[in-house]
C-alpha positions as CSV (number, residue, x, y, z in Angstrom):
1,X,12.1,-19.2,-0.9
2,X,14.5,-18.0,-3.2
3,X,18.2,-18.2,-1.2
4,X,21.6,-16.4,-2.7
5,X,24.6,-16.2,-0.3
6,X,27.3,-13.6,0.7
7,X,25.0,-11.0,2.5
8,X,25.9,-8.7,5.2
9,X,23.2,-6.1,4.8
10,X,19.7,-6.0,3.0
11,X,21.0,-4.0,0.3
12,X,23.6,-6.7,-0.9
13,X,20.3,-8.6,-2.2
14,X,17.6,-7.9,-4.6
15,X,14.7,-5.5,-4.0
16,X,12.2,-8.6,-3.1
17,X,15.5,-10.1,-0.4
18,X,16.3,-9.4,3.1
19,X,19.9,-10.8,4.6
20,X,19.2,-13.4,6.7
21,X,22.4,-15.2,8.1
22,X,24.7,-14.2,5.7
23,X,22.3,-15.8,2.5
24,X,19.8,-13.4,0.8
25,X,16.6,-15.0,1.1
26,X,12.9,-14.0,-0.1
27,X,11.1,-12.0,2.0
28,X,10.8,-8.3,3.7
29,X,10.9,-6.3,7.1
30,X,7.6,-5.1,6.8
31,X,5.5,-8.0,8.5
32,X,3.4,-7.0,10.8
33,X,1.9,-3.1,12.8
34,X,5.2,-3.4,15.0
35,X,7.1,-3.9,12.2
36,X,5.4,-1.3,9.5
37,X,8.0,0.6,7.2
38,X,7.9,4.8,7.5
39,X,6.0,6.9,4.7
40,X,5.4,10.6,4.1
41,X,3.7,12.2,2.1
42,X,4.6,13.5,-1.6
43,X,4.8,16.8,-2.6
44,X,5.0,18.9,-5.3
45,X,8.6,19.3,-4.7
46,X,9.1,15.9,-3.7
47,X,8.2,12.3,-4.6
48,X,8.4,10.3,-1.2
49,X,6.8,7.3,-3.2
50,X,7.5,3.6,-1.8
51,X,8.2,0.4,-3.4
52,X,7.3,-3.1,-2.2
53,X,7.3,-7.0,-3.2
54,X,4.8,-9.4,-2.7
55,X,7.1,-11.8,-1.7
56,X,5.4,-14.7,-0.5
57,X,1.8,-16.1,-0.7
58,X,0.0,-14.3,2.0
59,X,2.5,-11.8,2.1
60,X,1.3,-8.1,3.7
61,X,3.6,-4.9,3.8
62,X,3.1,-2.6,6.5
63,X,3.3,1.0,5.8
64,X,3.4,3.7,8.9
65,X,2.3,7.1,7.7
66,X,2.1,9.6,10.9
67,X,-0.4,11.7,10.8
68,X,-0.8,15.3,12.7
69,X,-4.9,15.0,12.6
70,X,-7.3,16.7,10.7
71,X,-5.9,15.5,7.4
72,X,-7.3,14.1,4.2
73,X,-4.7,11.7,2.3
74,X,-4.8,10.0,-1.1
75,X,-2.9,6.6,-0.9
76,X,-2.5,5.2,-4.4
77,X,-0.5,1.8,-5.7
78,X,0.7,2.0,-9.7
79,X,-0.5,-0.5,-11.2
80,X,2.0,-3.0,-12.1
81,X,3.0,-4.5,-15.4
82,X,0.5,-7.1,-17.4
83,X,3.1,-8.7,-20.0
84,X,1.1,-8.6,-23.6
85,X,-0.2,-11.8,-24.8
86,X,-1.6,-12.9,-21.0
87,X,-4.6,-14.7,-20.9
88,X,-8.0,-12.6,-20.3
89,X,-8.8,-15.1,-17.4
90,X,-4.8,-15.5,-16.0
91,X,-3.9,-14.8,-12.7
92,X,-2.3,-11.4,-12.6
93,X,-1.3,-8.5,-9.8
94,X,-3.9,-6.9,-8.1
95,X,-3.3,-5.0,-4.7
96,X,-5.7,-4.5,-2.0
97,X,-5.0,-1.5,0.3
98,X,-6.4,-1.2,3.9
99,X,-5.7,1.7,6.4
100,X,-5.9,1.2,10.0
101,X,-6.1,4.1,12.8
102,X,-3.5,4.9,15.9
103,X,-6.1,1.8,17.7
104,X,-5.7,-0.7,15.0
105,X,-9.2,-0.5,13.6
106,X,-9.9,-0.2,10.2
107,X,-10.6,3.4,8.5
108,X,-10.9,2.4,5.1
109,X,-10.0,-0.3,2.5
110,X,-9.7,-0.4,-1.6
111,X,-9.9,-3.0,-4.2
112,X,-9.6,-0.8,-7.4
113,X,-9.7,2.9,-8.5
114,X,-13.1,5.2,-7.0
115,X,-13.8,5.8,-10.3
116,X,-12.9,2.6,-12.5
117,X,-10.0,1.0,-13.5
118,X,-9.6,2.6,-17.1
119,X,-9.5,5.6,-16.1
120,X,-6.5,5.9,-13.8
121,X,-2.8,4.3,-14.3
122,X,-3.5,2.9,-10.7
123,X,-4.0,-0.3,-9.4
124,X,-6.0,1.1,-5.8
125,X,-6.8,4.6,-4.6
126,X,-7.7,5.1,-1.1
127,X,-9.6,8.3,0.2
128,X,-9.3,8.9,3.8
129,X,-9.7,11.5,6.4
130,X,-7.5,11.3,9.2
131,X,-9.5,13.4,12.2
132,X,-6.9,12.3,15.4
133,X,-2.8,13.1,15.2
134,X,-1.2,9.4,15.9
135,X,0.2,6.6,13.4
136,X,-2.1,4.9,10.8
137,X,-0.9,1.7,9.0
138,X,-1.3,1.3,5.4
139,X,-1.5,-2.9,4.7
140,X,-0.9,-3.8,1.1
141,X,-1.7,-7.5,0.1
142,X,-2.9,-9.5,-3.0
143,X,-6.4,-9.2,-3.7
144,X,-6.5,-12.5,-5.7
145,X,-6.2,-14.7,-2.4
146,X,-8.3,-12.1,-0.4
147,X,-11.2,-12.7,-3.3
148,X,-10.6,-16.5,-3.2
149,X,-8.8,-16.7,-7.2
150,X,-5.6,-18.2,-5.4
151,X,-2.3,-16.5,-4.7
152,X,-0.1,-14.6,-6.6
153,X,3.5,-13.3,-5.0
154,X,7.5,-13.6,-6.4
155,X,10.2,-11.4,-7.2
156,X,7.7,-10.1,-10.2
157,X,5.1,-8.8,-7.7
158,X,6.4,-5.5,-7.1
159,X,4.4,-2.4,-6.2
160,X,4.7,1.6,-5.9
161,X,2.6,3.2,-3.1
162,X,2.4,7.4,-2.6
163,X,0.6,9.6,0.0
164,X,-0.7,12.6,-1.1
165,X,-2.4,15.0,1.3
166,X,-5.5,16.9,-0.5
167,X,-6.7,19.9,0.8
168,X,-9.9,22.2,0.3
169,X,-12.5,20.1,2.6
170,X,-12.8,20.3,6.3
171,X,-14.6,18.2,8.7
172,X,-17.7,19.8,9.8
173,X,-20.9,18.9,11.2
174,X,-24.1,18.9,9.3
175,X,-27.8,18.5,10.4
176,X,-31.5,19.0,8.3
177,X,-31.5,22.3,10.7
178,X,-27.7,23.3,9.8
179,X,-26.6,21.8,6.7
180,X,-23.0,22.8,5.6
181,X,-22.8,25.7,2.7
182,X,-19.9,25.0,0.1
């Protein structure tokens, strides 16, 4: 990768460095479950957003988000930047999202917006419920080598990522016999 010197710290190098030996270099400390990066979730009052780099090809960021139980979350990643004049069929940023539980099995994933790309400023939305209190990984990668187009990473991959916690619906149990009343 990329290599700078004169480094004591992460924060003597760009936002896609880490400090490795005294030389910035390209990469991240978000590698892997052990090593995931704390979030929390926005408020009203309060933008707790995250940013990240796709560093590397193959690159994932690990993002810890703990959760009490009995929550429903909204992750979402910004979309990033298309410069104007890039080819319809050019390779270009696109995130892929994937939650795991406190057990490291997966609750959910998303390629895309619920509802469609064009009508959202976002480049993923995940929807989950988390029903247990514990910690649950957020994994952010590049879709393009997930979905076999080839990979895509550099200091120009960068990324915003927010929790939101939505209220208003409760987990409940439902049967023919008992269905739930809204």
């Amino acid at each position: 990768g990329e290599v700078d010197k004169d480094c004591e710290t992460d924060t003597d190098c760009a936002a896609y460095q880490i400090c490795e030996e005294e030389e910035c270099v390209t990469g991240d400390r978000s590698d892997g479950f052990s090593d995931a990066q704390d979030i929390i979730a926005s408020t009203s009052e309060e933008d707790n957003a995250v940013s990240g780099h796709i560093n590397l090809d193959g690159d994932k960021d690990y993002w810890r988000y703990v959760s009490s139980g009995g929550e429903f979350i909204q992750a979402t990643i910004d979309k990033p930047v298309i410069p104007e004049g890039t080819a319809d069929d050019a390779l270009v940023p696109d995130l892929f999202l994937t939650l795991y539980d406190p057990d490291g099995l997966v609750v959910t994933s998303a390629d895309g917006y619920a509802n469609g790309g064009s009508v959202s400023d976002a480049d993923s939305v995940l929807y989950a419920y988390m029903s247990r209190a514990g910690d649950y990984v957020f994994v952010v990668e590049d879709a393009n080598a997930r979905n076999g187009r080839g990979s895509l990473s550099g200091p120009d991959y960068a990324y915003t990522m927010e929790v939101r916690q939505r209220v208003g619906t409760k987990a409940e149990t439902s049967s023919i016999e008992e269905p739930i009343r809204f």
